[in-house]
C-alpha positions in Angstrom: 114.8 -6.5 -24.8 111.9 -8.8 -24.9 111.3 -11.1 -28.0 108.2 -10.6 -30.0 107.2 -13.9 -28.5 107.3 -13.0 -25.0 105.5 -10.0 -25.8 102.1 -11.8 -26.9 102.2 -14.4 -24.6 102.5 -11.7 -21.5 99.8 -9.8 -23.3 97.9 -13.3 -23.4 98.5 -13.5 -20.0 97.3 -10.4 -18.8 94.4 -10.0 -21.1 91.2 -11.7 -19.8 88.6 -10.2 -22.4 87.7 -12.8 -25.3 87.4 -10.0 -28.0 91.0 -8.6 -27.5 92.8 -11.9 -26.6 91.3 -13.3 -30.1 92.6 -10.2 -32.0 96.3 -11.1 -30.6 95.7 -14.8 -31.3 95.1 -14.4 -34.8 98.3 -12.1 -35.7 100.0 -14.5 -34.0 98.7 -17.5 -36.2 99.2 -15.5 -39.7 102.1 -14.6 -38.4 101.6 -10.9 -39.2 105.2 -10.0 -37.1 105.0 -6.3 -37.9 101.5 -5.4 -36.8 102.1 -7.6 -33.7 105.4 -4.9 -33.5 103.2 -2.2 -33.7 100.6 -3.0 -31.0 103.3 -4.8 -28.5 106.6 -3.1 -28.3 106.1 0.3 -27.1 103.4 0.7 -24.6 101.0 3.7 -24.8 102.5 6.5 -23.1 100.3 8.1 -20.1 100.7 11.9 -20.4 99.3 15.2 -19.9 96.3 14.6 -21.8 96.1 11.2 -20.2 95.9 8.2 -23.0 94.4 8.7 -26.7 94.4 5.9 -29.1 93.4 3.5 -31.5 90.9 0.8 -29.8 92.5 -2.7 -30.3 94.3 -5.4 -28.2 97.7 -4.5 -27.7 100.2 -2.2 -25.4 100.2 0.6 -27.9 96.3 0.8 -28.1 93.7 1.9 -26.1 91.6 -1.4 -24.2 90.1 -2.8 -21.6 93.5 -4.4 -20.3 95.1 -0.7 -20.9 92.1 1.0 -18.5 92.7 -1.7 -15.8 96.5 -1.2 -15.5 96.1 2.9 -15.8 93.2 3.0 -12.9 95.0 0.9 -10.5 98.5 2.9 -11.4 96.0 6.1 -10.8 94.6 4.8 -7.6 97.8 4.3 -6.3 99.3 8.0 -7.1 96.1 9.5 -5.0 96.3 6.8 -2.2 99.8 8.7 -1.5 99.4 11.9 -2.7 96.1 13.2 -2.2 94.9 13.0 1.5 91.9 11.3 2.2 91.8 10.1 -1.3 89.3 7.3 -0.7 86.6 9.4 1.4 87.0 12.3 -1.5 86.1 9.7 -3.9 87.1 10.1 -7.8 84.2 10.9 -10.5 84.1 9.2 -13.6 82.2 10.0 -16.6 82.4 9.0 -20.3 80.9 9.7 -23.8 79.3 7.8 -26.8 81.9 6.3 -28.1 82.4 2.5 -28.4 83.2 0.7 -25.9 83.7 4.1 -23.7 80.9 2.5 -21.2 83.2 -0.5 -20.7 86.4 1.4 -20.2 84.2 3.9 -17.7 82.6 0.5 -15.9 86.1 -0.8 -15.6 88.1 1.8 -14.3 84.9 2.5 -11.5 85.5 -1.1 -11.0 89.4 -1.0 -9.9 89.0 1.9 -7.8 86.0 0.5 -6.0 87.8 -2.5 -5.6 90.4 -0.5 -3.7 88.1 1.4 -1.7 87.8 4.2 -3.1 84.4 6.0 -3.0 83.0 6.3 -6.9 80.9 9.1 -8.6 79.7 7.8 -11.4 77.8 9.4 -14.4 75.7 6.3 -15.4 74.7 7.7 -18.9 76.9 10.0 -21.4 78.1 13.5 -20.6 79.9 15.8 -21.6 83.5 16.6 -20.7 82.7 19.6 -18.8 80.7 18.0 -15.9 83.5 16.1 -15.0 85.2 19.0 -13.3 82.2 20.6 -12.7 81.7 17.8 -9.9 85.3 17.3 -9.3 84.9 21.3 -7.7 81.6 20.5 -6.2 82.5 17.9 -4.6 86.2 18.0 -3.5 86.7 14.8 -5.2 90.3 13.5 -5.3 90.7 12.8 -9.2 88.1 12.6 -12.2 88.1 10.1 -15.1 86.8 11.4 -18.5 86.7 8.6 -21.0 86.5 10.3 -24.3 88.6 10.6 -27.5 87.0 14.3 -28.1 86.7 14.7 -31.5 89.0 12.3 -32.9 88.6 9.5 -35.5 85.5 6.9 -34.3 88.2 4.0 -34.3 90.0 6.3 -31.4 89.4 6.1 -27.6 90.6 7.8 -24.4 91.1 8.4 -20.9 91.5 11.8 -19.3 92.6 12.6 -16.2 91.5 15.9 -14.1 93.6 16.6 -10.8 91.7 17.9 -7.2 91.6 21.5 -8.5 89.0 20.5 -11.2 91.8 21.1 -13.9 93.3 18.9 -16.6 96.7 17.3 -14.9 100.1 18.8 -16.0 103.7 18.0 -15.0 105.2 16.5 -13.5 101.9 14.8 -12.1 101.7 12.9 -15.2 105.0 11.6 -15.4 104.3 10.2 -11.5 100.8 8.9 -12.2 102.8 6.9 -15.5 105.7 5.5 -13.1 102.5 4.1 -10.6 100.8 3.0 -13.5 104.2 1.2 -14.6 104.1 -0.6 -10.9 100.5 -1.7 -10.9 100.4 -3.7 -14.3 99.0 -6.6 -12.8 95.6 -6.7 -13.1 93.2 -7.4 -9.3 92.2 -10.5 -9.1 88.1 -11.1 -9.9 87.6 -7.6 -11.1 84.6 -7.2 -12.6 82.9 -4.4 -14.6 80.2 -2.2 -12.9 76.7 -3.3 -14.3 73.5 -1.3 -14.4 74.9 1.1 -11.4 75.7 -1.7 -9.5 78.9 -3.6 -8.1 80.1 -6.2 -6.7 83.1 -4.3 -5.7 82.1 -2.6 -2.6 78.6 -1.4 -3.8 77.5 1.0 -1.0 81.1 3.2 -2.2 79.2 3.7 -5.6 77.1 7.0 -6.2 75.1 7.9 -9.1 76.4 11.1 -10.3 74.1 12.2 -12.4 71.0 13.2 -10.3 73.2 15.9 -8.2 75.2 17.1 -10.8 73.8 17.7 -14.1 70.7 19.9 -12.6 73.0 21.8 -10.6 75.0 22.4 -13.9 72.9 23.3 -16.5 71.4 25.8 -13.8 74.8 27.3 -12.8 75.5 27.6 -17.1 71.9 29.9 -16.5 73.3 32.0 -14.0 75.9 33.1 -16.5 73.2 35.1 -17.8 73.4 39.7 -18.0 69.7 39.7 -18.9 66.7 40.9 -16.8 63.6 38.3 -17.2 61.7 39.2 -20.7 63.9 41.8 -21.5 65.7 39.6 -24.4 64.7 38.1 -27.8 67.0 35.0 -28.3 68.0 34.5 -31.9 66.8 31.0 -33.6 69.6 29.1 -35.1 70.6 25.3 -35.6 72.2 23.2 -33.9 74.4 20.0 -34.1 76.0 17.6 -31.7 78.2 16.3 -34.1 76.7 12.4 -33.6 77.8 13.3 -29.6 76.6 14.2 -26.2 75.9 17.9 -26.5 72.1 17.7 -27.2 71.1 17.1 -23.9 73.3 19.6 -21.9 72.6 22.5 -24.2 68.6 21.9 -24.3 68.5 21.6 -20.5 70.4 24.7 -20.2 68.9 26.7 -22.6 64.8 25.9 -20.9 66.7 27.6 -17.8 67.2 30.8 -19.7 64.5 31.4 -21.6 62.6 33.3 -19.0 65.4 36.3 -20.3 62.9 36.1 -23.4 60.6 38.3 -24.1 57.9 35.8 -25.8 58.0 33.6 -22.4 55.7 36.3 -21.3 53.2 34.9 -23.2 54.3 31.5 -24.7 55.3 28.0 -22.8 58.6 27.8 -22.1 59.3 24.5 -24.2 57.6 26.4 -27.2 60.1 29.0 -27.2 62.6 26.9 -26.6 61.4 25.0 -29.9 61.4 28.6 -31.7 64.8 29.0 -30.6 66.8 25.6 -31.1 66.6 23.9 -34.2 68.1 20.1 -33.8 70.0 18.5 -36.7 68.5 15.2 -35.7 70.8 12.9 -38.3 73.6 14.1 -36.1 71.2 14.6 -32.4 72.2 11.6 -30.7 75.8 9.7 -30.2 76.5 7.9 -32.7 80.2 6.1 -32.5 80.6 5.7 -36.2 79.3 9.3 -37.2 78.1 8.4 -39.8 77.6 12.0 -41.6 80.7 13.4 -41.1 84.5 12.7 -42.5 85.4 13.5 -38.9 83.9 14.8 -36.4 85.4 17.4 -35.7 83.3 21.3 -36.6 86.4 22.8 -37.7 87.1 20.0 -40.4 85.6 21.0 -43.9 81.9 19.4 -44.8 81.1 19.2 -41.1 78.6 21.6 -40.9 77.1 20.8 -44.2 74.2 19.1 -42.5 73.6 22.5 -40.3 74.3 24.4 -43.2 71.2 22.4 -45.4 68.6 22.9 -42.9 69.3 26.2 -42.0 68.7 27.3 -45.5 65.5 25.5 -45.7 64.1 27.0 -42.7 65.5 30.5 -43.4 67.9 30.6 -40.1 70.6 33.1 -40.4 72.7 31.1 -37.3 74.6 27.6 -36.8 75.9 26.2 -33.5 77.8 23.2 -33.0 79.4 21.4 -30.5 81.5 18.5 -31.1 81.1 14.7 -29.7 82.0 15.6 -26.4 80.8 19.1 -25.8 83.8 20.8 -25.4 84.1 23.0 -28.1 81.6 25.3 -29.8 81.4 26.3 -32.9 79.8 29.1 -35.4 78.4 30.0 -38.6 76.5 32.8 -39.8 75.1 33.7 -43.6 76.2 36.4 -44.4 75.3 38.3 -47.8 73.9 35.0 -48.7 77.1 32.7 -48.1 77.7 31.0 -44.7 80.6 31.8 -42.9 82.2 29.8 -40.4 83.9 31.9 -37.7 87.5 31.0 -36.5 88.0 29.8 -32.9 90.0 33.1 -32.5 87.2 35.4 -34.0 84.5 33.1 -31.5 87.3 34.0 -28.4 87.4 38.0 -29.0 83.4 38.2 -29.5 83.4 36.1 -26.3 85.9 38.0 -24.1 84.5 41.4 -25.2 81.0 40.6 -24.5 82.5 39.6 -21.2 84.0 42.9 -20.5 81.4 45.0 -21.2 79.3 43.6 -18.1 82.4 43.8 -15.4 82.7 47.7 -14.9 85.9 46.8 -12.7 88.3 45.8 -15.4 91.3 47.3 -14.0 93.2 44.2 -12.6 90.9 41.9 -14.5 92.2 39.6 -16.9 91.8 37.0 -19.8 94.1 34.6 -20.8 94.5 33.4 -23.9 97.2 30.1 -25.4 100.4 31.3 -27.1 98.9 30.1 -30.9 95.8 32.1 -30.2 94.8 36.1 -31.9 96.8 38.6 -30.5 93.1 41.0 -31.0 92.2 40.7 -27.8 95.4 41.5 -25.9 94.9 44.8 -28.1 91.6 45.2 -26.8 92.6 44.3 -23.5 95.3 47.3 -24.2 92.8 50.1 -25.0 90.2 49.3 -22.5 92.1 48.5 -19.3 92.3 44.3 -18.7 95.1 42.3 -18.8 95.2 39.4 -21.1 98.5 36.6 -20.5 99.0 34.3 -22.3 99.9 30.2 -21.5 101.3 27.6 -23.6 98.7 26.0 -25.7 96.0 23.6 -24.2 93.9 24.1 -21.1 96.2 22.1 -18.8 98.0 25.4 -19.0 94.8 28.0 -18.9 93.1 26.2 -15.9 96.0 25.7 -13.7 96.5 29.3 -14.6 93.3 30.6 -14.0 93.2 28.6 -10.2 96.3 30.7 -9.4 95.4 34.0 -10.6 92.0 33.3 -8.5 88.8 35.1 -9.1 90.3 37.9 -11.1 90.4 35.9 -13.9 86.8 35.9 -16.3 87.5 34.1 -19.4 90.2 32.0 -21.5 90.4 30.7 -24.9 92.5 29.2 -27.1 92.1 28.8 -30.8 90.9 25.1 -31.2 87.4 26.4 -30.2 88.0 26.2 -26.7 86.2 28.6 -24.5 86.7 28.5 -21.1 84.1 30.1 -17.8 85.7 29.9 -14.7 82.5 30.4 -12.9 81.4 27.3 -14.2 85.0 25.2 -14.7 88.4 25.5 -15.2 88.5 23.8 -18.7 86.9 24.3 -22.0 83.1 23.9 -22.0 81.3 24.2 -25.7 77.6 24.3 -23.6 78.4 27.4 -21.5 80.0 28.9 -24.3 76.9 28.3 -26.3 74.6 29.6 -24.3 76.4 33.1 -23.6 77.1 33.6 -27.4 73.3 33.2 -27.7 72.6 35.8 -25.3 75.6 38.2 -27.2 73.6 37.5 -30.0 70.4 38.9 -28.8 72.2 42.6 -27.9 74.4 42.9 -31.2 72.8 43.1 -34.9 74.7 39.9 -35.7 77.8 38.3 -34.8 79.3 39.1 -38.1 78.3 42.9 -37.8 79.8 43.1 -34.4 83.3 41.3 -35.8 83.6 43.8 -38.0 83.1 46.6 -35.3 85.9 45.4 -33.3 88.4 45.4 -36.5 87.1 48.6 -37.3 88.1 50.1 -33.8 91.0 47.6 -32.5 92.4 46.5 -36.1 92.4 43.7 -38.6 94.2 40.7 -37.5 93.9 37.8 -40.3 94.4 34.5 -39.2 95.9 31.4 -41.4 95.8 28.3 -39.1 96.1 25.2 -40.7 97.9 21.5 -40.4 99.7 19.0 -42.4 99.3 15.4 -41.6 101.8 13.5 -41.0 102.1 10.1 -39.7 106.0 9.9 -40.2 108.2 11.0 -36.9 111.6 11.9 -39.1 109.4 13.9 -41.7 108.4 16.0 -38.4 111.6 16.4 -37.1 113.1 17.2 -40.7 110.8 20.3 -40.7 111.8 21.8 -37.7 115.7 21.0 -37.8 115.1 22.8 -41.7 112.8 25.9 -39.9 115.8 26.8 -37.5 118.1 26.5 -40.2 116.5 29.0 -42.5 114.5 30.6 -39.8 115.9 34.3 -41.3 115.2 33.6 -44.7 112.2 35.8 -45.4 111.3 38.7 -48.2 113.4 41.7 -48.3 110.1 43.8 -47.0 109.9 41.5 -43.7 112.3 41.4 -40.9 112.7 38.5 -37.9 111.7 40.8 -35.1 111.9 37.5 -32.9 112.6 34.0 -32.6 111.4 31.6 -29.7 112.2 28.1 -29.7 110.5 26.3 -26.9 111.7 23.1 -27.4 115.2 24.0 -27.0 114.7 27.3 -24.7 115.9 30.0 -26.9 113.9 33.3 -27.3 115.4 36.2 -28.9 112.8 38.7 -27.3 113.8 38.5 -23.7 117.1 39.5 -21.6 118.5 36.4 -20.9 117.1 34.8 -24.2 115.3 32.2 -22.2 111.6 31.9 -22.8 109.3 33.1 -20.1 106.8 30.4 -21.4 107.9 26.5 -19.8 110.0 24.3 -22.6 110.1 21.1 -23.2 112.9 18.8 -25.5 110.5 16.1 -26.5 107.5 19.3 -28.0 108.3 20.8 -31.6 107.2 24.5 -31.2 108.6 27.5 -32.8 107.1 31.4 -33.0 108.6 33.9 -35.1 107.7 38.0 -35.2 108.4 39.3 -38.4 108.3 43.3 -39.0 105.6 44.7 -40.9 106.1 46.5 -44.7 104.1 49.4 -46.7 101.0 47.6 -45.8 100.5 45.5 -42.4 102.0 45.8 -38.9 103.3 42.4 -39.0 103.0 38.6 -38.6 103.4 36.7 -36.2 103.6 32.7 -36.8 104.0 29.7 -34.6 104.4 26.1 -36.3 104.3 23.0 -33.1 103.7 19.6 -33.8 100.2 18.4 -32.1 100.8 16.3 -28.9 97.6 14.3 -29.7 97.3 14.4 -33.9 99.7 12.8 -36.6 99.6 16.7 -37.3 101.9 19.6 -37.9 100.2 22.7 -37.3 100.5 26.6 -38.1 98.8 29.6 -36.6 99.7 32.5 -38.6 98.3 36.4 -37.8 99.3 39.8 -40.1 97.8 42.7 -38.3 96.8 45.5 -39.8 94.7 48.7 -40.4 93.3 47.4 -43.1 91.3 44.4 -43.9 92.8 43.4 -47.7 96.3 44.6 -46.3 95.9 42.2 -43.6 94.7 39.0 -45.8 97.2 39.7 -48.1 100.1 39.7 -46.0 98.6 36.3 -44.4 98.1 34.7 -47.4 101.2 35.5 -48.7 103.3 34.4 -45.6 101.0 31.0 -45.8 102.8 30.4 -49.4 106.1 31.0 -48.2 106.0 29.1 -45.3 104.8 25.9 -47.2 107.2 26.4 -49.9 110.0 26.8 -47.9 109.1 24.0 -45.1 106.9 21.7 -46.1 108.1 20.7 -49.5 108.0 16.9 -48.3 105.4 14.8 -50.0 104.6 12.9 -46.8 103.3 16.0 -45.4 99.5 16.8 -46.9 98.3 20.0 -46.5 94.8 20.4 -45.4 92.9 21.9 -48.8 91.4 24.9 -46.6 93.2 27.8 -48.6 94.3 28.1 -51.9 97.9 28.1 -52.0 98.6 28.4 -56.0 
């Protein structure tokens, strides 16, 4: 094992930027041993979500020597495993965060360096375009640099594959062994400046002017609606201090002519009647500055929305968060707002979807493991398949390119909502815009929620989390959940019990799960029976693969509403009773507990 020395003086080797080399220099000459531990020993780990961390100098962060070292490992996995990898070209985008335009300019750098033909978004985007021109294109790989909707002090590099999807394994796990090879940075490189490059210049292509026109009109074409036939609701709308601003307006001037009052009113002033901009939170902003995090589904986020929607009498909140991925909701209702799930956003979503495919038979949605089971019931009455994946859309793209065009919509809790007319990976802009036009046909969102529940049965969610930054707390939790796992009220029954990380499932012949496992991913799911009042709960506790979290998604179905949030809150109780009595494990103050 190499000494702490040897550490800093081969990261001082390595590193040629001033900023990063200095922050190394001065643990060094404080002599601040355990943080120089911290960032040196263990290197970041490239995985399935590509790399997320803090930004500082160090192996274990996220930097400009990190980006160097993953791009040339990268290149070098596509140079032998993708044909034609340097005439397909890679695309690389990135979003407002700080320092994203550096990691975006180095890693076009490396690749043009090695010949490789570069599409590159020379402003922000949003996540979603960088499949989008992956599939247009054919490219061999895209680059999203992006933390989503992490912490401000957080950065990150995603990687999509040549399908347009997020990479799974075991691609990762070679891209990380290439990366592992290539550590020495290319001699001379040099960032990409202004569009231009000394590496190779004529192998550099602005991405932009082909792609984001053709986008925002293909997120139009998702439109049911006749011309004027329509009259789009007004709400407001945040970008959560990101990129979404731009993407949503562009898209939303393409639809417009579904509105009735275009008839007789400018397009941009409908458009202005329509979207009302939370302009403290409009533009990126890498500190964001209004929010605890930014993040829609975190508590306070919205409050912004929330304020000027009550001052201008709007009944309807949109969000996306600082990449555009996700998309949330909020409507008033009875004059208190109320923010929909991710789950309750996904059934509205894939229902409105099937009423406009008169096929369904052989049709079908997916949805991820943690999500609602509601619309696999709907799916049940009205004659589409729904399947599910394991959570994240590494698993419902790939999924979705091998079930082909049959497949019309995914989603998975985390307000994920994916087209695959448009990509195969969440989009929070495409998603908008077709909840807008849902919203035009029903009374509300709300009222139509209810409908569904009143036809297809109440399913009451509970999904929460409990930070954690401690690995052995983690474990502790899940070695003490399959120790008690059948210790549960007289009135309930374990139906089932699937442990994915070591391959047991109770519900199937062989007691192997269907679903893929994996040793080194804490995820368990139990079915417990239903009593006097509900038709059961279903409950899955993982620990998140990209948060110091531990999170629960927890359903109780039934045929009645208070039946169903009783059963859920009641199971909530027992579960963090039981489980989580461990004071290094904070549970998120979303529902009372007492």
């Amino acid at each position: 094992m190499a000494t702490l020395r040897e550490l800093w003086e081969e990261w001082l080797r390595l590193d040629m930027r001033p900023k990063t080399r200095v922050e190394i220099q001065k643990l060094v000459a404080v002599g601040d041993t355990e943080e120089l531990e911290r960032r040196l020993r263990t290197r970041i780990s490239f995985g399935t979500a590509g790399l997320r961390a803090r930004m500082q100098a160090g192996f274990a962060r996220m930097n400009h020597l990190i980006v160097i070292q993953t791009s040339q490992g990268l290149a070098e996995y596509l140079l032998k495993n993708v044909s034609n990898a340097r005439d397909c070209g890679v695309v690389i985008g990135r979003d407002g965060r700080r320092d994203s335009d550096l990691f975006a300019e180095m890693a076009a750098a490396v690749f043009l360096a090695k010949h490789f033909r570069v599409w590159y978004f020379e402003k922000v985007v949003h996540t979603p375009m960088v499949p989008f021109a992956i599939d247009e294109l054919g490219a061999a790989a895209g680059i999203m640099i992006t933390a989503s909707h992490n912490p401000g002090c957080d950065n990150g590099y995603k990687v999509y594959g040549q399908n347009g999807c997020q990479i799974n394994s075991p691609q990762d796990k070679s891209i990380a062994a290439h990366i592992l090879d290539n550590l020495e940075p290319m001699e001379g490189l040099e960032p990409i400046h202004n569009g231009r490059s000394k590496h190779n210049p004529a192998l550099l292509v602005d991405a932009g002017v082909a792609f984001i026109p053709k986008y925002c009109t293909r997120v139009s074409d998702l439109m049911f609606a006749e011309p004027h036939s329509l009259k789009l609701p007004s709400f407001v709308y945040t970008a959560m201090h990101g990129v979404g601003l731009s993407f949503l307006h562009q898209s939303l001037k393409r639809i417009v002519v579904c509105d009735a009052r275009s008839k007789h009113m400018a397009q941009s002033d409908v458009v202005h009647e329509i979207m009302h901009i939370v302009e403290l939170q409009a533009m990126p902003d890498p500190d964001f500055p209004t929010v605890r995090y930014p993040n829609p589904e975190e508590q306070g986020a919205l409050d912004l929305a929330k304020d000027m929607a009550n001052s201008e009498g709007i009944s309807l909140i949109f969000a996306n968060d600082p990449d555009a991925d996700r998309f949330a909701v909020a409507e008033k209702v009875e004059g208190e707002w109320y923010q929909f799930t991710g789950d309750q956003v996904g059934v509205l979503l894939g229902y409105y979807m099937s009423t406009f495919n008169s096929h369904l038979k052989g049709m079908t949605m997916l949805t991820s493991a943690v999500s609602s089971q509601m619309l696999a019931k709907i799916g049940d009455v009205e004659g589409f398949i729904v399947e599910e994946t394991l959570t994240g859309f590494k698993w419902l793209g790939n999924r979705s390119m091998e079930l082909g065009d049959k497949v019309i919509f995914a989603y998975e809790e985390a307000l994920g909502y994916m087209l695959p007319v448009i990509v195969h990976d969440k989009d929070g802009v495409a998603a908008a815009i077709l909840f807008l036009e849902a919203c035009s046909r029903w009374q509300s969102p709300w009222s139509k929620l209810q409908e569904l529940y009143q036809k297809y049965g109440y399913f009451e969610t509970r999904n929460t989390y409990w930070r954690c930054d401690d690995h052995g707390a983690v474990d502790a939790v899940f070695a003490k959940i399959r120790q008690d796992v059948s210790d549960f009220p007289a009135d309930r029954k374990l139906e089932r019990f699937r442990d994915l990380t070591n391959g047991v499932d109770s519900g199937t012949k062989d007691k192997k799960p269907i679903l893929p496992t994996d040793p080194n991913t804490q995820m368990i799911t139990c079915w417990l029976s239903g009593n006097d009042h509900d038709d059961g709960i279903r409950f899955t506790i993982r620990a998140s693969g990209t948060e110091p979290k531990v999170k629960l998604y927890l359903e109780c179905q039934s045929r009645n509403q208070a039946n169903a949030r009783i059963g859920a809150s009641e199971m909530l109780k027992i579960i963090n009773s039981t489980w989580f009595k461990d004071k290094r494990l904070v549970l998120e103050t979303k529902y009372d507990i007492s």
